[in-house]
BAMIMAR-262443 format. One record per residue (C-alpha): x, y, z; residue number from 1. Coordinates in steps of 0.25 Angstrom, whole numbers. Layout:
N
TORFI      x      y      z    k
TORFI      X      Y      Z  NUM
...
REM end
This chain:
265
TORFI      x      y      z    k
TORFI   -425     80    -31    1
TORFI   -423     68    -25    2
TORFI   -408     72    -21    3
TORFI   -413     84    -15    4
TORFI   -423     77     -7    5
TORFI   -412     70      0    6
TORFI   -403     80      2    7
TORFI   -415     87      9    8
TORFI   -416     75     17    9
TORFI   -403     72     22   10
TORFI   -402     88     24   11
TORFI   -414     88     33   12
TORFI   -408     73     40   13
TORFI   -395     84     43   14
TORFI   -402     93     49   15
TORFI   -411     85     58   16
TORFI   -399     79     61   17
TORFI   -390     90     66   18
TORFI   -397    101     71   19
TORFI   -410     94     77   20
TORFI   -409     99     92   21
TORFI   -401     87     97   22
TORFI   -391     88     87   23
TORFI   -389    103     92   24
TORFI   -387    100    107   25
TORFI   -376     91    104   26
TORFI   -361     90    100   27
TORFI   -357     77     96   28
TORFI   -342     80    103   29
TORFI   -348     84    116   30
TORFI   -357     73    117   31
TORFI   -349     63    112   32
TORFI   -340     67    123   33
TORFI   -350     66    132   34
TORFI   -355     52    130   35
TORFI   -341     48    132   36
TORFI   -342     53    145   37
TORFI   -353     47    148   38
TORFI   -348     33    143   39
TORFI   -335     35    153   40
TORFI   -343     35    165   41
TORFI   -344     20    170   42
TORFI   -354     24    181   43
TORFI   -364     33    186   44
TORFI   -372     30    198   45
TORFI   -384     41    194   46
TORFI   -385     36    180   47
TORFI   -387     50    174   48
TORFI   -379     51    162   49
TORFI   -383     36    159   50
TORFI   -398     43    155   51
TORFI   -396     56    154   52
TORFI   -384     58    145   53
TORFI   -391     52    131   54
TORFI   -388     56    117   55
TORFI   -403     59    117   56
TORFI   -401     72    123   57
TORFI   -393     82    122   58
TORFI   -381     81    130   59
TORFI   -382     96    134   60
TORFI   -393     90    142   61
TORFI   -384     78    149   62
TORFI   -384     78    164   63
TORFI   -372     86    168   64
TORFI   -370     93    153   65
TORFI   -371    107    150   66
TORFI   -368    114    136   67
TORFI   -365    128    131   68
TORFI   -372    134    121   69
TORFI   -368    125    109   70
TORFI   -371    113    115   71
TORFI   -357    109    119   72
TORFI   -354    102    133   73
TORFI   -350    114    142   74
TORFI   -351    108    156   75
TORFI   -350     92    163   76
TORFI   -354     90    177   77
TORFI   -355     74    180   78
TORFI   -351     79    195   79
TORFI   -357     70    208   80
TORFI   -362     59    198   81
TORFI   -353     46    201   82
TORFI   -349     45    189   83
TORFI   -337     33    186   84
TORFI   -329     32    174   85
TORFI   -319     42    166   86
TORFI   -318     53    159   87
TORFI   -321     53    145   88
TORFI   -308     58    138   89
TORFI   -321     64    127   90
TORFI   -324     76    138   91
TORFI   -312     80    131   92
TORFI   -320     85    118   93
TORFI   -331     92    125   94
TORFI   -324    107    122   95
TORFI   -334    115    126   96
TORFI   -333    108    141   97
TORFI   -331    118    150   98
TORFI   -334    110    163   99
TORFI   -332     96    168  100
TORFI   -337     91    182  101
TORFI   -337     77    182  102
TORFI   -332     80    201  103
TORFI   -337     70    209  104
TORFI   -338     56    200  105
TORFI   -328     43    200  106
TORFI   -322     47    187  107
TORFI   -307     39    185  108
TORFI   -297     37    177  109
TORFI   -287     49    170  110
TORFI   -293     62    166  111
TORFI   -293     63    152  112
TORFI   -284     72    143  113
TORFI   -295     74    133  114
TORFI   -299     84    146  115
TORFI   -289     96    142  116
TORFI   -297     96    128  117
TORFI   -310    104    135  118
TORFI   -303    116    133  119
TORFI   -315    126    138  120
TORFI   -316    116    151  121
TORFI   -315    126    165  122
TORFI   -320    116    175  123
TORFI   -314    102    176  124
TORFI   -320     96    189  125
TORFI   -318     81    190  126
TORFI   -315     82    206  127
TORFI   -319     70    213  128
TORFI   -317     58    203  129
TORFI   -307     46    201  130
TORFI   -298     50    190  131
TORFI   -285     47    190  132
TORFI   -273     50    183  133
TORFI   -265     65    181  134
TORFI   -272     76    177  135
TORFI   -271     78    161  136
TORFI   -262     89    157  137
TORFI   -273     92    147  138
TORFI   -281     98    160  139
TORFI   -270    109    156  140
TORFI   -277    113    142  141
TORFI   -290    117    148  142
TORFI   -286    132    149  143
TORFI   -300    137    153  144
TORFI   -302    126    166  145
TORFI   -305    134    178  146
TORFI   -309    123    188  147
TORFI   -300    108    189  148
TORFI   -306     99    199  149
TORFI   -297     86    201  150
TORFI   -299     83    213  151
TORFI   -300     70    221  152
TORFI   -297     61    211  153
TORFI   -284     51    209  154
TORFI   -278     60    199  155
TORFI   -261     59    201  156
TORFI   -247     64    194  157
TORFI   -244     79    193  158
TORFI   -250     93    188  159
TORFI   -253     94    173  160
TORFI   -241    103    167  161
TORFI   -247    113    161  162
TORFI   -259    114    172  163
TORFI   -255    130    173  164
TORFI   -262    132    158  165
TORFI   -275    131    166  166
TORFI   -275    147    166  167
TORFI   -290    149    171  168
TORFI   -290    137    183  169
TORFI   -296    141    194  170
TORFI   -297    128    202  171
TORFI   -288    117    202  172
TORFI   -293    107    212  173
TORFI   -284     95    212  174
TORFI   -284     87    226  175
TORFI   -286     74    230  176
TORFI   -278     68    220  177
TORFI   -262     61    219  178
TORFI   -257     72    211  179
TORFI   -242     73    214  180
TORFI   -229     82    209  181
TORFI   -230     96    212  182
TORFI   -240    108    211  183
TORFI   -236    114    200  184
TORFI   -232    128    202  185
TORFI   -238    134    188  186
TORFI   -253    132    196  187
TORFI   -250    142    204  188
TORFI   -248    152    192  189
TORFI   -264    149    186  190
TORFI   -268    162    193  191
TORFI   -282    158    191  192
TORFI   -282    148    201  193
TORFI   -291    150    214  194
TORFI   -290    134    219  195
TORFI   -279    126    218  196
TORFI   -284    113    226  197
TORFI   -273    101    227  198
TORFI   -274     95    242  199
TORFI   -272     80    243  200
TORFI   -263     78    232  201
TORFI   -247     73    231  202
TORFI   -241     86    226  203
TORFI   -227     90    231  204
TORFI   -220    102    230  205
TORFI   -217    114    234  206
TORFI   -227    126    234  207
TORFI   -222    135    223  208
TORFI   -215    150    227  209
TORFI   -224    157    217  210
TORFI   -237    151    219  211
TORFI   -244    162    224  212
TORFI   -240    172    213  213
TORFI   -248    170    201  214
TORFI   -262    168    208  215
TORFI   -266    176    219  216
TORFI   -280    169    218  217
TORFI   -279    158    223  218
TORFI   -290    153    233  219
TORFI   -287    140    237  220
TORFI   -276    131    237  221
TORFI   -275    118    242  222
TORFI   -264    109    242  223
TORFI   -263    102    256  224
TORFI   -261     85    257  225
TORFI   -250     86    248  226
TORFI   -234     84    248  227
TORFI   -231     99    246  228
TORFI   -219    104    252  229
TORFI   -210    116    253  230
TORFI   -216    127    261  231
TORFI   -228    135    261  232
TORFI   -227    147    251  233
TORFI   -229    160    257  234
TORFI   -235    165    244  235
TORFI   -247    160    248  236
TORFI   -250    171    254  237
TORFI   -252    177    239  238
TORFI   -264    168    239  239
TORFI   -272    182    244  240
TORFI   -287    174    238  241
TORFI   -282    162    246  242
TORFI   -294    155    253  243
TORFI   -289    141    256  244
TORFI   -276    136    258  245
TORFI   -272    122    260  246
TORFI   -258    116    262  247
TORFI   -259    106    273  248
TORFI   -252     91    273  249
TORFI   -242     95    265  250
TORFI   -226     95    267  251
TORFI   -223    110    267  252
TORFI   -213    115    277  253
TORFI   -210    130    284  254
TORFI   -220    137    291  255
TORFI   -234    143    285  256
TORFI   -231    156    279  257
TORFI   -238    168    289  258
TORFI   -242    176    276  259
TORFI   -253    164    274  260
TORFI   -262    169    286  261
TORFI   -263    181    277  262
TORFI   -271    176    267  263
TORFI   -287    181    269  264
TORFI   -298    175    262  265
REM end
């Protein structure tokens, strides 16, 4: 009788352990991952997540959080919070992650690898930062990323190789870095591409003769204040969604091809 009492005990310890309504509203991987987050950023001037991301509450209810439906870290948005410090490599095993905004902050140092883990990530958005470093070839396993905002950071070295396994991108938003070498010509065969934005860069290279051939919708494309050469492609033309166009202070030679005037917004 006795054995039975504490087995009924430790039972009931169990369950008031693990399915009281705060042990529902967490997952130990996401909010591990989380705190790590938090304890990589040295600096923030509002002071936000210093009170409001606690252990006492569920961090579903964290400034900046949002879940799905079981209670796993769906979406990040630390944008316009001057935050300083790094990235914590741990963002890598929040798998449910499907967006990361973290624009507009003094994040440095490299973007870590562990990134290419969020497999079911479609908005990466670290524009505006201090990272440095090449972009990770690991970006290239995130099959379902729609939107990659690298922008005005420090960021050098060429493309990831395998950057064309990024089947669904519709945004790739680049400028303001160093990065160098040349365009690589398999970006223009990701026909679900609407922006390619790499102005203020160090790219050389010619324009590729095909580039227009495997996406006609193309909306923008932005490349100027580089070191490109060769001349301008009349293919461009092809670009029949073509809203902006932007190939200045560059080093291309010949004449502007007259079929460009035919493009209609």
């Amino acid at each position: 009788m006795q054995l039975f009492s504490v087995s009924l005990f430790v039972l009931m310890h169990y369950w008031l352990v693990c399915f009281t309504p705060m042990a529902l509203s967490r997952n130990l991987v996401d909010e591990s991952a989380l705190i790590a987050l938090k304890a990589h950023i040295t600096y923030e001037s509002q002071g936000i997540l210093a009170t409001n991301w606690s252990t006492k509450s569920s961090y579903c209810n964290w400034y900046g959080i949002s879940c799905n439906a079981p209670q796993r870290v769906s979406a990040i948005d630390l944008s316009n919070m001057d935050l300083e410090g790094t990235i914590a490599p741990q963002v890598g095993n929040l798998s449910f992650l499907v967006s990361l905004d973290l624009s507009n902050n003094y994040f440095h140092a490299s973007l870590p690898m562990d990134i290419g883990k969020c497999k079911e990530l479609q908005l990466l958005n670290l524009f505006n930062n201090k990272l440095i470093g090449t972009i990770p070839e690991s970006i290239c396993n995130l099959s379902k990323l729609e939107e990659l905002h690298l922008g005005n950071n420090q960021l050098t070295g060429e493309f990831p190789k395998n950057i064309n396994h990024l089947h669904t991108l519709k945004v790739l938003s680049l400028p303001m870095n160093n990065l160098t070498g040349c365009i690589p010509t398999t970006i223009f065969n990701i026909s679900s591409l609407l922006n390619i934005s790499l102005s203020f860069n160090s790219l050389v290279g010619s324009l590729p003769m095909d580039m227009c051939n495997a996406n006609p919708k193309l909306k923008e494309l932005s490349l100027s204040s580089n070191h490109l050469s060769g001349k301008i492609r009349t293919s461009l033309s092809h670009y029949i969604k073509l809203q902006v166009i932007s190939l200045s202070l560059n080093e291309f030679m010949g004449s502007i091809p007259s079929r460009i005037g035919n493009l209609v917004c």
